[in-house]
Structure formats: structure tokens, C-alpha cells
N, C-alpha and C positions, 0 to 999 in steps of 0.2 A: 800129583799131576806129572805124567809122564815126559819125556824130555822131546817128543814130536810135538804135542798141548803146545810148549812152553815156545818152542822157533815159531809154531804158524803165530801165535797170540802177538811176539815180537815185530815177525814180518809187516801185520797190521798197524803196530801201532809207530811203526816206520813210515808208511806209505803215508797214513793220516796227518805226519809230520809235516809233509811235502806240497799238502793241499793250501788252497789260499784261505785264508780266514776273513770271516766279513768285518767292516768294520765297524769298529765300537759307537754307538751314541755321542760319544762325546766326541770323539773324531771329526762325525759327521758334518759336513760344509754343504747347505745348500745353496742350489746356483742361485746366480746374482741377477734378480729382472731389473732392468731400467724402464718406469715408468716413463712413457711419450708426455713432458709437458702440455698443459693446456691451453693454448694460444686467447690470452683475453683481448679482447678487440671492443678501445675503450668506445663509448659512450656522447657522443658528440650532441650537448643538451644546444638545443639554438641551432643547430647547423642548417645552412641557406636561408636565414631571416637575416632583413638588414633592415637598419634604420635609413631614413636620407632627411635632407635641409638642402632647400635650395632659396637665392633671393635672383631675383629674374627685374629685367628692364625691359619696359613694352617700347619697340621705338619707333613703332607704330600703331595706332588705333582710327578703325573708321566705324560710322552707322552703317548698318544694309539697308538701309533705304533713310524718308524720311521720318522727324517728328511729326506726330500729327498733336492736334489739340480740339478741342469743342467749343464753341459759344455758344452761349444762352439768351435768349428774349426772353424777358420777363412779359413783353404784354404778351406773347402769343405764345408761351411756354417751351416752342421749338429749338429745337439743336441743329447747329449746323457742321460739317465736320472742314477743316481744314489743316494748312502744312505748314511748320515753321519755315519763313524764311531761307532761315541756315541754323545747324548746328552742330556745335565742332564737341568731340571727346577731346578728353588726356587722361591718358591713366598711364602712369609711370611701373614705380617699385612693384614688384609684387612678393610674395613670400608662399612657401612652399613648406610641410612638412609632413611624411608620412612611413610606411613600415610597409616591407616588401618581402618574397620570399623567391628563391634562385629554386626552380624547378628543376632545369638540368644544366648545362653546362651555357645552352643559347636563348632555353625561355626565363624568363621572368616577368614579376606581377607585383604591383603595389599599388595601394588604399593610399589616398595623400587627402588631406587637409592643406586648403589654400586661402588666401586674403588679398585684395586692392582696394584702393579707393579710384573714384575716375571724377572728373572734374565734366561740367557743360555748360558752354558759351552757347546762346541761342536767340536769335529777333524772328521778330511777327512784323509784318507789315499791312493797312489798309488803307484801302481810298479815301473811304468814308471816314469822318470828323472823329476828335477822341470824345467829343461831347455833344448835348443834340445842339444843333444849330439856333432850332427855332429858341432855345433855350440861352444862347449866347452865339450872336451874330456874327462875332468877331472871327471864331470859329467855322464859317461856311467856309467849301472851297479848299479847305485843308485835310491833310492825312494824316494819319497814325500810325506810329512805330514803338513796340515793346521788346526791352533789350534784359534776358530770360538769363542766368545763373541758377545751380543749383551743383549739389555734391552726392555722389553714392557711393556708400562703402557696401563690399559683397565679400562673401565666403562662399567658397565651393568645394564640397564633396568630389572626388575623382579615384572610380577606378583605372585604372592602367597597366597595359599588358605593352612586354617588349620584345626585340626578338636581338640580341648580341651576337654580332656578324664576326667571331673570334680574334683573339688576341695576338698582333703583333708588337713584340717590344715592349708590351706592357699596354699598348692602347689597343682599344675594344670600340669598335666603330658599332652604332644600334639605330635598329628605328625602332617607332611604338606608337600607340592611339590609346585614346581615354573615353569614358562616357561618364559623364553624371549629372551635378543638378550646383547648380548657383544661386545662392541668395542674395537677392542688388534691393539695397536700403535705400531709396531714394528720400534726400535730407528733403527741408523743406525750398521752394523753387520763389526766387526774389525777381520782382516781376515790374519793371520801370514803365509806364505808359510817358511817352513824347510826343507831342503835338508837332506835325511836318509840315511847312508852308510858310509862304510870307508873312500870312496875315493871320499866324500862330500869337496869341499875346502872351502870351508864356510857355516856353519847352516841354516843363516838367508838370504831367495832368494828373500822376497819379503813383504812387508805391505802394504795393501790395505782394502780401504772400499769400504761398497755394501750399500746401501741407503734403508732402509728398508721402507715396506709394510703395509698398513692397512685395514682393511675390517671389517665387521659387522659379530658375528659368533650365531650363532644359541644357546641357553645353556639352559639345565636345572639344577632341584637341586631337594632333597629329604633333611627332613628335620625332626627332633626330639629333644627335650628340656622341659624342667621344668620349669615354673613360679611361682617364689615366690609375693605373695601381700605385700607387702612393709607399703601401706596405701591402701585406697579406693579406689585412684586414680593412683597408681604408681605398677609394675610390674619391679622385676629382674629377666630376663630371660637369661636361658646357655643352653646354644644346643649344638647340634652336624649337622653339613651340607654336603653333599656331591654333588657335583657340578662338571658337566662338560661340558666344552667346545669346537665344534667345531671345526675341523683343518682352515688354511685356508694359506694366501699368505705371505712371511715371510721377503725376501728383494730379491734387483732387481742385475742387474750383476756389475761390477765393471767399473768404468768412460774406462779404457782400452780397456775392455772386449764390452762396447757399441762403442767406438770408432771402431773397429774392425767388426761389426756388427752384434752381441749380442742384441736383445732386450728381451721386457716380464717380467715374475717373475723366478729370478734361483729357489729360493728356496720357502720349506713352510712347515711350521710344519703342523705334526698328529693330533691335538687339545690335549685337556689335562682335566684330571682330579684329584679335589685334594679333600681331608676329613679337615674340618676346625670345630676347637672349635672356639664357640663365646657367647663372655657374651654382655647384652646392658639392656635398659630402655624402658617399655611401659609406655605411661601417657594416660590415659583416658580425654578426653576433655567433662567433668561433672563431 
């Protein structure tokens, strides 16, 4: 190799010195990706169902009109219709329990299961003798008076929808309405016949029961109260309700009175309506 060969061969492998070299495998650092966490957004099993309990004082109850009742003639099989005298309700405690769900921030709706019992005072009065005359003389000329007790226990179904007029301070001012159906158990109806008059020779003609009646009645309710927040999850609620009830079948005639043949319903309340305060608990189930 001549000595021009040997400087150019030099020259290059000078230059080659100079260049950058890639780097080794094992050198090698790949860049660092930061995966975007994945935001888990728990699961809220229950959210906007509540339970509630409410016990409530009626402290007022009236009839919408009057009792009515039937009598019967055996000789001539006809019925007559007429009106008690008077008849007063009471229905005090009542109880409330049902399950609701919070639709948005202002509506909500609840299913409730409810119970009372109601008490009733009630007289009959006629012109005519408690017995036939021609049958006991003593008895002409006087009147009759029947002094009517009886007891009904009821349950009622109620939907209800409310509308929550937003929260200051923790209190939640609402109104709201119901619809549903009342079962009134009418107990059996204690039945005093009293002889009226001077020349009564004795007061008491007769005690008798009449076997009372039940039916399904028709009811609504209107409804306003305040809710206090307790906690997060707890609500004390006081309202005010107004509620009422369907007439319907009230008890039947007296074991006599069917012997003789009397059948059907004698009597039947006007329905009724009462104004109840009531305090109770919401729990939010979350």
C-alpha cells in the first residue's frame, strides 16, 4: 500500500471518530407517560328513599251530615227511613307509617300505612210509645228515646305527593295531598230503648245490640308542615292534615228485628272529617 492509500484511509477514519454514535440498548430510557387516573364515583345504594313515623292528634272531628237509620214493621214488612237525633264522633291518636322517595330537591312522594280508632255517642227519639199501647195502657201518650254507642277501628292506605318550598336554616316549609281508600270496622252498636213521659212505668224497655258493618271508604287529605334537619340523614316533621272520609254502612238490625224479617244495613254514617296535628321522623336511607 502506497503512502497516499495509507493518509486518505487515515483522514477517514479520523472524521468517523468525530461523528455521534447512537445509543446502546442498554442506555436506552423511555419517556415516562403518566396515566390520567380514573375518577370512581361511588355508588349511592338507597339514595332519595326515606322511611317516616308519624303519631298525630285529631282535635277536631265532625259527621258531613247526618246518621241515618231504618225501621222495620213486621205486619206490613215496610221500611221507613229516618235521622238520629244527634251524633257526636271522637277520634283522638292516630299513627302513621310509610316509605317515601325524594324525586328532586322540591318534589316528593310517599305510600304510608295509617290506623285510628273513633268512638260514637248517638240518640233516636219518637212520639210514638216504646211499646203497643193497646198491649200495655200504661204506656199511651208517652215517647221513646234510644241512647246509640258504638266503636270503629279503621286503616287507611294513602298515597301522597309533596311539594318542599326550600330550606332555610335548616327548616323546609311543604304543602302536599293524598288519595286513597280507608277501611272503618264498625264494632257492634249498644242500643238502650227509654220510655219518655209521665206515665212511663218504667225508663228502661229494652237493651239490645245491632252487629256492625264494614266497608272500604274512599279518603283524601290536604296537608302542610315544617321540617326540621336534625342531621343529614334525619328530619322532624309537625304538620298540620286535614282529612276526610267517605260515608258508608254502619251496623245491621237487631237479632229480633231479623227474626221478625228485617234484613240489610239499618244504619250508616255520613263520612267524616277531622283536622289532626302530627309530629313524626324522616330518615333518609343514605
Amino acid at each position: 500500500m502506497n503512502a497516499r492509500v495509507r493518509i486518505l484511509m487515515a483522514a477517514i477514519a479520523a472524521n468517523a471518530a468525530t461523528l455521534p454514535l447512537p445509543a446502546l440498548s442498554a442506555d436506552y430510557e423511555p419517556p415516562i407517560v403518566i396515566d390520567q387516573p380514573i375518577e370512581e364515583v361511588p355508588v349511592e345504594v338507597g339514595s332519595g328513599w326515606y322511611l317516616r313515623g308519624d303519631i298525630g292528634y285529631n282535635f277536631e272531628v265532625a259527621a258531613d251530615g247526618d246518621f241515618t237509620y231504618r225501621t222495620f214493621d213486621p205486619l206490613t214488612g215496610a221500611y221507613s227511613d229516618n235521622a238520629f237525633a244527634s251524633g257526636a264522633l271522637n277520634e283522638q291518636v292516630t299513627w302513621t307509617v310509610g316509605v317515601g322517595y325524594n324525586f328532586t330537591d322540591m318534589l316528593r312522594a310517599d305510600v304510608t300505612v295509617e290506623g285510628f280508632r273513633m268512638n260514637f255517642d248517638g240518640t233516636t227519639v219518637s212520639g210514638a210509645p216504646c211499646v203497643d199501647p193497646a198491649a200495655f195502657p200504661a204506656f199511651a201518650g208517652t215517647g221513646c228515646r234510644s241512647e246509640d254507642s258504638s266503636t270503629a277501628a279503621a286503616i287507611g292506605v294513602m298515597a301522597n305527593g309533596y311539594v318542599d318550598l326550600g330550606t332555610y336554616v335548616g327548616l323546609t316549609p311543604y304543602i302536599g295531598a293524598g288519595l286513597g281508600y280507608t277501611y272503618v270496622d264498625w264494632g257492634s252498636l249498644g242500643d238502650t230503648v227509654l220510655c219518655v213521659g209521665p206515665t212511663c212505668p218504667v225508663a228502661l224497655v229494652s237493651a239490645t245490640e245491632h252487629e256492625g258493618d264494614q266497608s272500604w271508604r274512599f279518603t283524601y287529605a290536604l296537608m302542610t308542615g315544617l321540617a326540621y334537619d336534625v342531621s343529614q340523614n334525619l328530619k322532624l316533621d309537625l304538620g298540620y292534615r286535614y282529612r276526610h272520609i267517605d260515608g258508608g254502612s254502619m251496623f245491621g238490625f237487631a237479632p229480633a228485628e231479623i227474626v221478625a224479617g228485617a234484613s240489610g244495613t239499618q244504619a250508616e254514617d255520613p263520612g267524616f272529617t277531622s283536622h289532626e296535628v302530627r309530629v313524626g321522623l324522616r330518615y333518609a336511607l343514605w
